[in-house]
mmCIF file of the C-alpha atoms, coordinates in Angstrom:
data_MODEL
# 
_entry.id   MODEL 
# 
loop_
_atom_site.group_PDB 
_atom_site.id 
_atom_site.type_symbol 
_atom_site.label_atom_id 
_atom_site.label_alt_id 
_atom_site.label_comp_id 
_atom_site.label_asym_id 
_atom_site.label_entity_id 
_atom_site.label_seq_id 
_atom_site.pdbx_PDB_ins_code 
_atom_site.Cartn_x 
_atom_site.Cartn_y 
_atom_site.Cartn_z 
_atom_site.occupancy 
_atom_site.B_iso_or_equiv 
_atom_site.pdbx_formal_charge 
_atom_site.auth_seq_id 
_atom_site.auth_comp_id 
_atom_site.auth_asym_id 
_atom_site.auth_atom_id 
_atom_site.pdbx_PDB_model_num 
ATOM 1   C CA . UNK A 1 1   ? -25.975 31.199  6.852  1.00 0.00 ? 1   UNK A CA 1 
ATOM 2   C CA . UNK A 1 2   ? -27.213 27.624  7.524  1.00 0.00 ? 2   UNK A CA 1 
ATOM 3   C CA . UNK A 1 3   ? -27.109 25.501  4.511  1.00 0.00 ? 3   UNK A CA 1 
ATOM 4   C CA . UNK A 1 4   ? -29.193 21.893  3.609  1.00 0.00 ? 4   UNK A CA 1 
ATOM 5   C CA . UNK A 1 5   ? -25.739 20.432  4.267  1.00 0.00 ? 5   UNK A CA 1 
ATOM 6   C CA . UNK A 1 6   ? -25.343 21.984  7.548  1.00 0.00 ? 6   UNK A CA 1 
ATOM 7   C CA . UNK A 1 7   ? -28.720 21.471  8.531  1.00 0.00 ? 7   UNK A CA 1 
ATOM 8   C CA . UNK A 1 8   ? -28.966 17.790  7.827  1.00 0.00 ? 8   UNK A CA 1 
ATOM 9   C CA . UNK A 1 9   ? -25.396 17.261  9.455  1.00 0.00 ? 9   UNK A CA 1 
ATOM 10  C CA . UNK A 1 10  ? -26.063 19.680  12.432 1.00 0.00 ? 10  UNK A CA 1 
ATOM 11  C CA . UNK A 1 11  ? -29.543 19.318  13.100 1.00 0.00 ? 11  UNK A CA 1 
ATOM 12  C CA . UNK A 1 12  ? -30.914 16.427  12.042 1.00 0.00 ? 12  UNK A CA 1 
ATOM 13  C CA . UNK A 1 13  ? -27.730 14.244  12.800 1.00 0.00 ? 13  UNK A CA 1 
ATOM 14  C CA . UNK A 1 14  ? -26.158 15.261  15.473 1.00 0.00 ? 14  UNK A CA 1 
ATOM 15  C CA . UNK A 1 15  ? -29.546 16.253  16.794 1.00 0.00 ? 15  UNK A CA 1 
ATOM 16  C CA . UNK A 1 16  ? -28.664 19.913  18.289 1.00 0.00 ? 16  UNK A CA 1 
ATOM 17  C CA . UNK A 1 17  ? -31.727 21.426  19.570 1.00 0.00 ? 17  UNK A CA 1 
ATOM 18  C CA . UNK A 1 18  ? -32.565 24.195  17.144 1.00 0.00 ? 18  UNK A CA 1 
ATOM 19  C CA . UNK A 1 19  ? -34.339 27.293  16.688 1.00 0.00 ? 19  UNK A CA 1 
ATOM 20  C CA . UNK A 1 20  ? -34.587 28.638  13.217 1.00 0.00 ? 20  UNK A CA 1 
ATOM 21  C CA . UNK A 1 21  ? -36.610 31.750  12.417 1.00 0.00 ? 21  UNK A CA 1 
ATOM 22  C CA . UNK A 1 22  ? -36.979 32.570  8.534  1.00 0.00 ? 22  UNK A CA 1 
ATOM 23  C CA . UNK A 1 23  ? -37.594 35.961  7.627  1.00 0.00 ? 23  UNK A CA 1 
ATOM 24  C CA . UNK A 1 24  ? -37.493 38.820  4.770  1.00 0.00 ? 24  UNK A CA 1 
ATOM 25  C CA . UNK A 1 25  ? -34.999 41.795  4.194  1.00 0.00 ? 25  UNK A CA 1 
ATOM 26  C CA . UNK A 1 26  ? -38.543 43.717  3.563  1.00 0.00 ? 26  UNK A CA 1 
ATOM 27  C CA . UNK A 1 27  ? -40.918 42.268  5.948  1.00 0.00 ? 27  UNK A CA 1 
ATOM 28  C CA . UNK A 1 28  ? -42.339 44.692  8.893  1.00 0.00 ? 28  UNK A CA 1 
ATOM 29  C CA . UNK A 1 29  ? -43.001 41.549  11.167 1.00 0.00 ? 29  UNK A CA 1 
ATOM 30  C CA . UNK A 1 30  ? -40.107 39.969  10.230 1.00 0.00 ? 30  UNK A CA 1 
ATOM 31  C CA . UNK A 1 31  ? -37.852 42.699  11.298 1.00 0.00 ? 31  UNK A CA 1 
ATOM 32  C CA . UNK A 1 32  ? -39.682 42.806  14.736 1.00 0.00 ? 32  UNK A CA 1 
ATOM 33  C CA . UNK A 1 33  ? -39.326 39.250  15.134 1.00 0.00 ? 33  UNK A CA 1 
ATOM 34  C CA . UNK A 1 34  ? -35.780 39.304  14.385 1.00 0.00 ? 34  UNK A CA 1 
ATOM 35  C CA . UNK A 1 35  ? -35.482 42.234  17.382 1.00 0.00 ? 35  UNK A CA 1 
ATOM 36  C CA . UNK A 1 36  ? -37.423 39.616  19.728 1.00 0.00 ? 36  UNK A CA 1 
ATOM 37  C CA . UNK A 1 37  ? -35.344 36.567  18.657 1.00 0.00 ? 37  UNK A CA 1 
ATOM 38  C CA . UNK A 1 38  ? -31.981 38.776  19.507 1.00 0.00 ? 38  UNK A CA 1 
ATOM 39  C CA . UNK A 1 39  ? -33.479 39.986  23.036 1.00 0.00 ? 39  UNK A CA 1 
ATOM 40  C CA . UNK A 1 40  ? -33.871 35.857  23.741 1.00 0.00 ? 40  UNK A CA 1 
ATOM 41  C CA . UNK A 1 41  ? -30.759 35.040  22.175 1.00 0.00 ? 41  UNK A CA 1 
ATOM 42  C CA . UNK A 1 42  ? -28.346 35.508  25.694 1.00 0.00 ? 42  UNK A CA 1 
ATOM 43  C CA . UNK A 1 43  ? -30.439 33.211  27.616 1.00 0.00 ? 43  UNK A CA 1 
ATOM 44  C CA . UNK A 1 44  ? -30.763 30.030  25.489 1.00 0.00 ? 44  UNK A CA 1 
ATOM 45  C CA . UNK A 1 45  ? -28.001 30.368  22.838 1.00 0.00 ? 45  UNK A CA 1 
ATOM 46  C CA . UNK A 1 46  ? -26.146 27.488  25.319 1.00 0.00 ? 46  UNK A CA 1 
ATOM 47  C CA . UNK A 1 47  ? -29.016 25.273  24.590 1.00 0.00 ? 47  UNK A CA 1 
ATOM 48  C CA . UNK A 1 48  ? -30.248 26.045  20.714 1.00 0.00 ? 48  UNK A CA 1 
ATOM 49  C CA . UNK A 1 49  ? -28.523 26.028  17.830 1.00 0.00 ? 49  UNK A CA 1 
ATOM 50  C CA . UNK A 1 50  ? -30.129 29.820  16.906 1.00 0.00 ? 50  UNK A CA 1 
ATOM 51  C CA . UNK A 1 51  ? -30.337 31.037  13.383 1.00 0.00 ? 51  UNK A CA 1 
ATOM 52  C CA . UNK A 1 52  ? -32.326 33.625  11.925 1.00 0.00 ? 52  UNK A CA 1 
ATOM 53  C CA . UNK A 1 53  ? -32.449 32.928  8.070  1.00 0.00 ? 53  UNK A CA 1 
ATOM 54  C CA . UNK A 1 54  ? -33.361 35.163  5.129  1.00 0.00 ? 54  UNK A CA 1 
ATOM 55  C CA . UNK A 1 55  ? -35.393 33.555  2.717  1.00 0.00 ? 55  UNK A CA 1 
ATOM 56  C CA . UNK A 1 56  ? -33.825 34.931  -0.443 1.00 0.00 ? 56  UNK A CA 1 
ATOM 57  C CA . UNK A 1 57  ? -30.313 34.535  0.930  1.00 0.00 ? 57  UNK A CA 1 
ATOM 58  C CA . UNK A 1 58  ? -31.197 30.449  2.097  1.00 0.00 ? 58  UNK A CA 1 
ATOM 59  C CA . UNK A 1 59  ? -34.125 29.777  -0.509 1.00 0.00 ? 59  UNK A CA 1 
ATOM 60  C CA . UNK A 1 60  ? -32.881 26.374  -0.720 1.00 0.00 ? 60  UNK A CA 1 
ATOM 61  C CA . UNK A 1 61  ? -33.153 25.504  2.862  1.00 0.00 ? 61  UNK A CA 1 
ATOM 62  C CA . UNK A 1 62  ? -36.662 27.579  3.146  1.00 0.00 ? 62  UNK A CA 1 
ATOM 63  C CA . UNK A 1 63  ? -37.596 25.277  0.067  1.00 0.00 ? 63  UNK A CA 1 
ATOM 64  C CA . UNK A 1 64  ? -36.722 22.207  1.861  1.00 0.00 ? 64  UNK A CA 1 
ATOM 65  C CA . UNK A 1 65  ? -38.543 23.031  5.183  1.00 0.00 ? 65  UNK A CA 1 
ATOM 66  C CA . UNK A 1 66  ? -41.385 24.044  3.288  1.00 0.00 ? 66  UNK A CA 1 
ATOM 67  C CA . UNK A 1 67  ? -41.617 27.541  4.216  1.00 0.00 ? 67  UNK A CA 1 
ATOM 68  C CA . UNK A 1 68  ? -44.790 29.480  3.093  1.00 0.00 ? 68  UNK A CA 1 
ATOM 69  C CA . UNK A 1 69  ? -45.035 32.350  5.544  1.00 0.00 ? 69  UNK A CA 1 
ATOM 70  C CA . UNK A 1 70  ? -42.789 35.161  7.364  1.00 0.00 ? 70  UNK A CA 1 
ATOM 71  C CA . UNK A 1 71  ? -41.636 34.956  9.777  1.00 0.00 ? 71  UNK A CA 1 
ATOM 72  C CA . UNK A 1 72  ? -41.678 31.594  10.513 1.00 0.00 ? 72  UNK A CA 1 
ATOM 73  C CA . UNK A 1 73  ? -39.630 30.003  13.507 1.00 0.00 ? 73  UNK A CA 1 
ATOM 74  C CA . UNK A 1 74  ? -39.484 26.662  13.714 1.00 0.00 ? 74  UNK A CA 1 
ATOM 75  C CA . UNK A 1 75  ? -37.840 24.424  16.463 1.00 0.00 ? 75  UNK A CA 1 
ATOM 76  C CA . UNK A 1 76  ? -36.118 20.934  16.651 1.00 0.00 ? 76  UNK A CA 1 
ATOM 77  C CA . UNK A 1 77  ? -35.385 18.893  19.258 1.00 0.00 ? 77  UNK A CA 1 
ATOM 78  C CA . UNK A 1 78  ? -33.506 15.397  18.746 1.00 0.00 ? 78  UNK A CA 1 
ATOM 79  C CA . UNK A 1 79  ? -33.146 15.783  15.134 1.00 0.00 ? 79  UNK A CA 1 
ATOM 80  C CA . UNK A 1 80  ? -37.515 16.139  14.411 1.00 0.00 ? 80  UNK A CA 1 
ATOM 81  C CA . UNK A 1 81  ? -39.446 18.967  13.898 1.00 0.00 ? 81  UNK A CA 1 
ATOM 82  C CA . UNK A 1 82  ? -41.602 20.456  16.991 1.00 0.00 ? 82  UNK A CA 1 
ATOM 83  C CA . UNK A 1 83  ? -44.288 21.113  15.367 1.00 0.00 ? 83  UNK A CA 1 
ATOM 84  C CA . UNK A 1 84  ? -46.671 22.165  18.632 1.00 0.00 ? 84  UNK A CA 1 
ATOM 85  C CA . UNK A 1 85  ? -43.621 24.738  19.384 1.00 0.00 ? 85  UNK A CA 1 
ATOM 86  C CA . UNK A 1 86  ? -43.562 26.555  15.803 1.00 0.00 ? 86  UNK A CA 1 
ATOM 87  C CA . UNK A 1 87  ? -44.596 29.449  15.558 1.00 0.00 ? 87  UNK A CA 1 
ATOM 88  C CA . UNK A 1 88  ? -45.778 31.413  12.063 1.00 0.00 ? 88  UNK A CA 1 
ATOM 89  C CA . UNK A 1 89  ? -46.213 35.026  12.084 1.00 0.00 ? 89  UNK A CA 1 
ATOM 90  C CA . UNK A 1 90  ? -44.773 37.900  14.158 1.00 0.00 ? 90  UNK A CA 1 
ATOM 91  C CA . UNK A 1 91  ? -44.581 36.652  18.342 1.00 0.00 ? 91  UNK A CA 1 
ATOM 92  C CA . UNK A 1 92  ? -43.762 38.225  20.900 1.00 0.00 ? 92  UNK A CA 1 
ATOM 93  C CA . UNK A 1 93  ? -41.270 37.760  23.119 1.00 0.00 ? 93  UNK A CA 1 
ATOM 94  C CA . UNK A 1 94  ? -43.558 35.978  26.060 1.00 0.00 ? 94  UNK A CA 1 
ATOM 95  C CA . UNK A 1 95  ? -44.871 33.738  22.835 1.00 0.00 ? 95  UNK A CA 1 
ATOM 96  C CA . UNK A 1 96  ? -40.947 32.854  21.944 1.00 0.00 ? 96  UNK A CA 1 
ATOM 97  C CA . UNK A 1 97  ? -40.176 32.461  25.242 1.00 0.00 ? 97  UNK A CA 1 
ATOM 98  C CA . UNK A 1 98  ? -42.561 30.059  26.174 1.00 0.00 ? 98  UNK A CA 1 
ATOM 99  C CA . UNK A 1 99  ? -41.719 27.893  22.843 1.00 0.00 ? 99  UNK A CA 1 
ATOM 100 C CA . UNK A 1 100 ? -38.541 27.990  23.734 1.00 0.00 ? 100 UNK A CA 1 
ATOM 101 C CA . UNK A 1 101 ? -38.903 26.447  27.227 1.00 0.00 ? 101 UNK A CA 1 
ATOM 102 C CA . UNK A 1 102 ? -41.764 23.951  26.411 1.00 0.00 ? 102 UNK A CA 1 
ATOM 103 C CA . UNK A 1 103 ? -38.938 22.867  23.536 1.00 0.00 ? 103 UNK A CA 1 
ATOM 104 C CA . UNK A 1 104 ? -36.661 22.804  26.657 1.00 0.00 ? 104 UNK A CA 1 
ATOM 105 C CA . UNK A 1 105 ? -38.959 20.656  28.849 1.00 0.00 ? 105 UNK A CA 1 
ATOM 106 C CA . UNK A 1 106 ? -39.758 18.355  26.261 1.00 0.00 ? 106 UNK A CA 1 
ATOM 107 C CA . UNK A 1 107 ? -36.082 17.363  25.958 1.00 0.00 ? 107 UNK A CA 1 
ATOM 108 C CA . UNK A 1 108 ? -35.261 16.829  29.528 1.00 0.00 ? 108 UNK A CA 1 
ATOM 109 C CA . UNK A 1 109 ? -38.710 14.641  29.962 1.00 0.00 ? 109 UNK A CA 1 
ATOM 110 C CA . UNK A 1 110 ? -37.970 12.727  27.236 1.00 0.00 ? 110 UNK A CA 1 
ATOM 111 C CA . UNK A 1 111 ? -34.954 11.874  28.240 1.00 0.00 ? 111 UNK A CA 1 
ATOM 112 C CA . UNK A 1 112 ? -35.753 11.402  31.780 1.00 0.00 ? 112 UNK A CA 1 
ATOM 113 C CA . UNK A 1 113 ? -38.606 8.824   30.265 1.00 0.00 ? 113 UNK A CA 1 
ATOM 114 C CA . UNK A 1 114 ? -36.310 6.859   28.357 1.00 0.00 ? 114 UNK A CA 1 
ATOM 115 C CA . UNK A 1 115 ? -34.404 6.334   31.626 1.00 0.00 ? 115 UNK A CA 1 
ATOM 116 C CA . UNK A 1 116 ? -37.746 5.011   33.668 1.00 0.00 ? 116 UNK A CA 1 
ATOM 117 C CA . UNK A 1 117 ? -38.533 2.782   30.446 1.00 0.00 ? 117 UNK A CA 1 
ATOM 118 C CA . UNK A 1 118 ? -34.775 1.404   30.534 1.00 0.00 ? 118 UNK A CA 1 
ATOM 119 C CA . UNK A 1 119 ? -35.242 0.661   34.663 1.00 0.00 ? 119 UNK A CA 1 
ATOM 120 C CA . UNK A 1 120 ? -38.764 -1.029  33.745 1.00 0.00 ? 120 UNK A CA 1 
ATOM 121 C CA . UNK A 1 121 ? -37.847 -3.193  31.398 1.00 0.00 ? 121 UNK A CA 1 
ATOM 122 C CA . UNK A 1 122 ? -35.182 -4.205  33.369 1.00 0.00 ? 122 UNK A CA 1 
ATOM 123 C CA . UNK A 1 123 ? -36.982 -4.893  36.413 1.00 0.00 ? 123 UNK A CA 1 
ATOM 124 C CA . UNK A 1 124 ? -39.472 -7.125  34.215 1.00 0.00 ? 124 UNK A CA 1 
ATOM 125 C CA . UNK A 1 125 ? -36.524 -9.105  32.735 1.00 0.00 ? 125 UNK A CA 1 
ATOM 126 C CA . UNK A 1 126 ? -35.634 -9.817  36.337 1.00 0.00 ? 126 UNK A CA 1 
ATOM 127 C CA . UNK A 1 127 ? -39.292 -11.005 36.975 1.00 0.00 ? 127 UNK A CA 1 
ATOM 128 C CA . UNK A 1 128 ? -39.371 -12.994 33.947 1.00 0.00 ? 128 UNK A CA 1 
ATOM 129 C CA . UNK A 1 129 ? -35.790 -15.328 35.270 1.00 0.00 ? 129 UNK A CA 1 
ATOM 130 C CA . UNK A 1 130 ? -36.718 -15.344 38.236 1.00 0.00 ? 130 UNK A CA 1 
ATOM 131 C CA . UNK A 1 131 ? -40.032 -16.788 37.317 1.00 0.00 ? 131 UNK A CA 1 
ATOM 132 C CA . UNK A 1 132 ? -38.711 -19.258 34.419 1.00 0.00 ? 132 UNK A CA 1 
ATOM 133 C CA . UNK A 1 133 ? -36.562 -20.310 37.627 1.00 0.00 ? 133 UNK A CA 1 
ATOM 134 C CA . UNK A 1 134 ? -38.665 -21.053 39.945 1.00 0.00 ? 134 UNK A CA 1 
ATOM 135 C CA . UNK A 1 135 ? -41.747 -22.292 37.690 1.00 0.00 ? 135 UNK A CA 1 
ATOM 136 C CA . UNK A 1 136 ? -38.533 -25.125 36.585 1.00 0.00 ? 136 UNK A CA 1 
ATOM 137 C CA . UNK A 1 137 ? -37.931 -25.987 40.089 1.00 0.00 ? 137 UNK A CA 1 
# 
């Protein structure tokens, strides 16, 4: 069971990539969605941190994240909230899957930006000497 503590620590500061999927003990769609979040679970538990929470056994953490509706997965990526890849309500497994790829793809592009925004700002430092250079002599 993931706890505030864990979660902020985990998370939100170390910045694992995580899916977590709240449901109910006596919830119809939640017990499906569990079933769909354990067929996925092979295939990206080397990526996600993957929990699937009750919300009577982590109230506290469901209270934190604001959780109004079962199931409700949500997903993090670099310590903030994805909110274009959460999903509320029962999905299927083509519905997880593609949240859990687009959640994928958004962390290897925004890494790969930060890269191309490192090169360009170092290529316009190297304008900017080489101009205060030659505009001096």
């Amino acid at each position: 069971m993931l706890t505030v503590e864990e979660f902020e620590k985990t998370v939100i500061q170390e910045k694992k990539p995580a899916a977590l999927c709240f449901t109910a003990n006596w919830c119809q769609p939640s017990q499906a969605q569990i079933k769909v979040i354990e067929e996925l679970r092979p295939k990206y538990e080397d990526k996600f941190l993957i929990e699937v929470l009750d919300v009577e056994q982590s109230s506290e953490l469901a209270k934190t994240l604001k959780i109004n509706n079962i199931p409700t997965t949500l997903f993090y990526t670099e310590g903030e909230l994805q909110e274009q890849n959460c999903l509320y309500g029962y999905q299927d497994e083509s519905m997880m899957t593609d949240s859990f790829e687009c959640s994928l793809w958004e962390m290897e592009n925004k890494s790969t930006a930060n890269k191309y925004i490192w090169w360009i700002i170092g290529v316009l430092a190297l304008v900017a000497v080489f101009l205060l250079f030659y505009v001096r002599f």
